[in-house]
N, C-alpha and C positions, 0 to 999 in steps of 0.2 A: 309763885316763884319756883316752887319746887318741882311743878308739874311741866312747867317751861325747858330746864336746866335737863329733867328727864328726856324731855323730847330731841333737846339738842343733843345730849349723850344717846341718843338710841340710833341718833344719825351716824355717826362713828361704828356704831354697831350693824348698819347695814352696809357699811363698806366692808365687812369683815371680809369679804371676798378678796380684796389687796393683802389678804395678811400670808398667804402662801406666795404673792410679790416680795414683800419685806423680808418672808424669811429668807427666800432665794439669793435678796442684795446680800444682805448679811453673810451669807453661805460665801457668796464670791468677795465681796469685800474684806471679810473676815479673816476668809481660809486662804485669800493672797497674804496677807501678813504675815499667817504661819510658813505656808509655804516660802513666801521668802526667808523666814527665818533661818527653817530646815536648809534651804538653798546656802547659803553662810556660811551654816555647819559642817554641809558640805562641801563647798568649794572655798571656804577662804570671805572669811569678810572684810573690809579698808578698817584697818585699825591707824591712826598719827603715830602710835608709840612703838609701835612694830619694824620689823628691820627683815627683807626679804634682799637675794644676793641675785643676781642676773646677770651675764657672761654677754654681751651686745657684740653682733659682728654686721657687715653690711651683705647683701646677696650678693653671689656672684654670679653673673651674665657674662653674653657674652662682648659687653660691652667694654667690662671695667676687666675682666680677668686676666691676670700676670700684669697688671698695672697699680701698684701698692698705692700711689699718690691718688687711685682711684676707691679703691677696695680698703683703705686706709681710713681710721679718723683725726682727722683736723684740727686746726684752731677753733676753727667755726662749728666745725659739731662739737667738739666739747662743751665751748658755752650757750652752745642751743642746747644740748643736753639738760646743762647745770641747772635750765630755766624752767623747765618742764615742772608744772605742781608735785607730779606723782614722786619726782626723783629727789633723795637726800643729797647721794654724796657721787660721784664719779672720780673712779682710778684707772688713769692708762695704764694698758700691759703694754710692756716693751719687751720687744724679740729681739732675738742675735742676729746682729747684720755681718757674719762673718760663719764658716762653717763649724760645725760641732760632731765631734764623734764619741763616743765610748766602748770601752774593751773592761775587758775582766782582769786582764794582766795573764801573770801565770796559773791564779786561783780559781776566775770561770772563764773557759775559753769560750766567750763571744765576743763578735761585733757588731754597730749598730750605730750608723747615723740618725742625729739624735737634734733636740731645738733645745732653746736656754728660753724663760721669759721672768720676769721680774717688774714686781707691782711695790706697792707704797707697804711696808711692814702694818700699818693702819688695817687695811684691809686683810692681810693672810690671819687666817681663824687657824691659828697656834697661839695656847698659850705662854710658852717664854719661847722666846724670841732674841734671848743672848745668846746665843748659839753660830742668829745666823749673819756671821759677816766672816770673810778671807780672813785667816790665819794658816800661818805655816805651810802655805800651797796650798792646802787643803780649801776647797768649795762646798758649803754646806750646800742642801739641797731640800726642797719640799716637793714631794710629789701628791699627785692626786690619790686620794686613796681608793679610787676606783684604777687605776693601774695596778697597783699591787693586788687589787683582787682578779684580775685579766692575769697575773699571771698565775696566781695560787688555783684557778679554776677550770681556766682555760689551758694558757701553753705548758705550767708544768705540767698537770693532769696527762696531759695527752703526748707528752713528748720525755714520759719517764723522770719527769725530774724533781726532786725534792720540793715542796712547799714553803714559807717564807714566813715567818712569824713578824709581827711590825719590827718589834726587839732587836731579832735578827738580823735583818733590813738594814737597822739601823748602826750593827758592828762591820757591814761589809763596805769595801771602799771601792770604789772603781776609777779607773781613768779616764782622765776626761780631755778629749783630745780638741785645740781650738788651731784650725788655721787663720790668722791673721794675717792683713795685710804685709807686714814687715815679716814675720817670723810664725813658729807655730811653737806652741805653748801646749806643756799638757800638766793639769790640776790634780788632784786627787776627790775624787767627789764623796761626799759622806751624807747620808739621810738622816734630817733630824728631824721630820715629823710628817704626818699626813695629813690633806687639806681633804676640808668634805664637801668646799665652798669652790673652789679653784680647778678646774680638770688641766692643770698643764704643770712643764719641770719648770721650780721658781728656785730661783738665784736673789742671793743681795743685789735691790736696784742699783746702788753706787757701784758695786763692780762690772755690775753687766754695761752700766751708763761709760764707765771709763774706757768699757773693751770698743765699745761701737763709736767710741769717740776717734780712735786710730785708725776707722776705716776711710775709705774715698768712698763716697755715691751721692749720688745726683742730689743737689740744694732741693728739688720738688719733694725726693722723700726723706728731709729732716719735719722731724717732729709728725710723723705719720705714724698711729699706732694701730696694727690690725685688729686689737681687742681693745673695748674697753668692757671693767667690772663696775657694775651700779649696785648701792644701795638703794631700794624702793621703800614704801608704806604696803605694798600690796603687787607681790609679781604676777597675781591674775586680776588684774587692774583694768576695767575693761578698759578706759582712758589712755590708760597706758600702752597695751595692745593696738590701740587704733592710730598711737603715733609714729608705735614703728614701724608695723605696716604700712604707713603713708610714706615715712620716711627709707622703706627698706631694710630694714635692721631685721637679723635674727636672734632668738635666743632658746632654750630648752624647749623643746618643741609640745611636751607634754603641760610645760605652764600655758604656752598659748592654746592648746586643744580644749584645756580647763575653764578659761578663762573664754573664748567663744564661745562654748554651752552652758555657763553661767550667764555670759550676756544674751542668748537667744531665750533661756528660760525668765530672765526679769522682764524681756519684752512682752513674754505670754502672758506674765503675772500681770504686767500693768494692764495689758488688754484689758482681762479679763476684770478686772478693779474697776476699771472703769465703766466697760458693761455694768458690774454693780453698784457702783453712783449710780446711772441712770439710772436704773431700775430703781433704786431708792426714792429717786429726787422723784422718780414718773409718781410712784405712789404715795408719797405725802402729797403731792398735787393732787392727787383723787382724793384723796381723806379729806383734805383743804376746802375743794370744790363741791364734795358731800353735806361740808357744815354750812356752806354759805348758802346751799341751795334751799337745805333744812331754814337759814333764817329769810331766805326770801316766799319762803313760803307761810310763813307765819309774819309777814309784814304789817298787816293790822297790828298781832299780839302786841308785835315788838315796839310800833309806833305807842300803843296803850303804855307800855311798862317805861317808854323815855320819858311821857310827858308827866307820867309820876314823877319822875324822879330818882327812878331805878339806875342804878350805875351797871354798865356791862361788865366791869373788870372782871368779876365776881366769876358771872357766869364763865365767862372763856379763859378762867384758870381752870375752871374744874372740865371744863371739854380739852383745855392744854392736858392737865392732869391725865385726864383718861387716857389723851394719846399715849402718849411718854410712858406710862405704864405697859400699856400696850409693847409697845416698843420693847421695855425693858423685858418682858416675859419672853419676847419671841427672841433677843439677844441672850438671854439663859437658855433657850429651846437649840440655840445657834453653839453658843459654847461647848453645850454635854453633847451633842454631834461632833464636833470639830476634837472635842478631847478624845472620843474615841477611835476617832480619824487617827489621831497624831499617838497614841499609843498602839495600835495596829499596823501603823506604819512605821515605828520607834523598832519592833520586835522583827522586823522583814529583814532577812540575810543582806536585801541591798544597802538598808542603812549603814552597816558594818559596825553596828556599838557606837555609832557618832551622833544621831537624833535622838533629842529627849524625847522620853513620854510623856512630858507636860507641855502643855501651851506658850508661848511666849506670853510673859507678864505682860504685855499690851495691849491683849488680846483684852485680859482684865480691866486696864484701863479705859479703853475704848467702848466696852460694856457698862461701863460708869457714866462714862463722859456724853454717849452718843444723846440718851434720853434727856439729859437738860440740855442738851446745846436743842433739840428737836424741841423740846418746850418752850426755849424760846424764840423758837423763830415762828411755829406755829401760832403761839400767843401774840406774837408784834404783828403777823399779817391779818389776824382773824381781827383782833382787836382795831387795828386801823381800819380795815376794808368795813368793818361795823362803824366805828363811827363815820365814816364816812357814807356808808347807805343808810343810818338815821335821820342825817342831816338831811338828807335826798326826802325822805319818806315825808318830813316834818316841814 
């Protein structure tokens, strides 16, 4: 029995040749996983519990342009919006449908037409928010706080003029000049905080909602918003990306650039994963094909040892065993490569301090899991396809 069992394991041993196949699946099997990992790290992975801010506009052509009821969103886009998996929450921006100016008064002598917009308090990343509603004429204000660096860097720098501390900012008052239908109106406008979320000038929706209510314009552009702000799961979502592009929609140009080269890099990865299945699945087919050839060549032995009374199980554990082993040595041989892959590329100026030096934990897993899930599939085929050519022989 022993000298039999030998010869069947020696059969495994002359396919040693498949075994620079195996490592190679592995290498791409494997090193897709890290690298997806690393890809994550990189650009963002879909987390459900996360919260990303997105600014949606539609393109403008030259179809819909100076046409708000066109270039505008809807009833019907909003709640095609609201339906979309990727997207939580959507908040209309509403604009001034009436003119708006601002001056300095006697204090700064400038002037400058200027926009109003105003969203759901919900949404503006300030946190207190009693501040901002009309009182005493006075208009509170949230600006982006990428404007006040436009001017602290830009036009004061360049045009002599003092710099602007937020603090500061937020003692100066300016006026705020509104033509209105009936009459013209002018507020006091006061900054009471900066948005890192928002790039535009935000007003109390209730007051800006009251002032647009006293204008006349056309029934088509009620309820037409040219912004709206979404909360997402992931604003380099490829899913997400692929709807506004269908749908036309813009948003920060640098989340879709991200999110494109994250999704042309997962297409590479799956390729190539898949190249290493094949090549895996091609060489346990060899291996497979090696042993069965090995028992039809000792067909006599094997017919001797059934009608003993020999039970096969026995034997094609211990040829399962061998593979699996097998297996397992050259997925340790695949790990200590891929870990020093991934700490060599952890320490490269491109990573920027964002890739670990360690493997993804799955990696681990999967070097566990690979060898018995492979023992037993090798065991069920060998085992059946045996008893099955006994029955023939006998």
């Amino acid at each position: 029995m022993s000298r039999f069992t030998a010869l069947m394991n020696q059969s495994v041993s002359k396919s040693v040749w498949v075994i620079p196949g195996l490592l190679l699946a592995f290498l791409l099997v494997l090193g897709c996983v890290q690298l997806y990992s690393n890809a994550n790290a990189l650009f963002g992975a879909k987390n459900e519990s996360s919260n990303y801010w997105i600014t949606l506009s539609k393109t403008i052509t030259p179809d819909n342009i100076g046409r708000k009821e066109l270039i505008g969103f809807n009833a019907n886009d909003l709640a095609e919006l609201r339906k979309w998996s990727e997207v939580k929450q959507v908040f209309p921006i509403i604009s001034n449908d009436f003119k708006v100016s601002a001056d300095g008064g006697n204090f700064i002598p400038f002037y400058t037409d200027m926009y109003l917009e105003a969203v759901d308090n919900e949404a503006i990343d300030i946190q207190d928010l009693s501040a901002f509603k009309v009182e005493n004429n006075v208009i509170p204000i949230v600006i982006s706080r990428e404007y006040l660096n436009l001017y602290n860097y830009g036009f004061a720098l360049n045009q002599g003029l003092p710099q602007i501390t937020e603090d500061f900012a937020k003692k100066i008052e300016v006026n705020i000049n509104l033509t209105l239908k009936d009459k013209n109106v002018t507020y006091k406008g006061r900054l009471i905080g900066l948005s890192d979320r928002i790039h535009s000038v935000l007003v109390p929706k209730a007051f800006l909602d009251s002032l647009n209510a006293t204008q006349s314009f056309a029934p088509k552009h009620r309820d037409i918003y040219t912004r709206v702000l979404v909360k997402v799961n992931d604003a380099k979502d490829g899913g997400l990306i692929a709807k506004m592009e269908q749908k036309g929609y813009e948003s920060n140009q640098e989340s879709l650039r991200s999110a494109k080269i994250k999704g042309k890099i997962m297409l590479v990865l799956q390729a190539i994963a898949l190249l290493g299945v094949f090549i895996l699945l091609l060489s346990v087919v060899l291996v497979i094909n090696y042993i069965k050839m090995a028992f039809l060549e000792r067909r006599e032995e094997v017919s001797i040892k059934y009608a003993l009374g020999y039970s096969p199980k026995k034997m094609v554990q211990q040829i399962s065993f061998r593979f699996s082993r097998m297996l397992f040595v050259i997925l340790l041989v695949t790990l200590g490569v891929l870990s020093l892959a991934q700490y060599s590329l952890s320490k490269l100026s491109l990573s920027q301090g964002m890739l670990s030096p360690y493997l993804d934990p799955w990696l681990g897993v999967m070097a566990l899991v690979i060898p018995f899930v492979m023992y037993a599939v090798v065991f069920r085929l060998i085992y059946r396809w045996l008893i099955r050519s006994w029955r023939l022989i006998t």
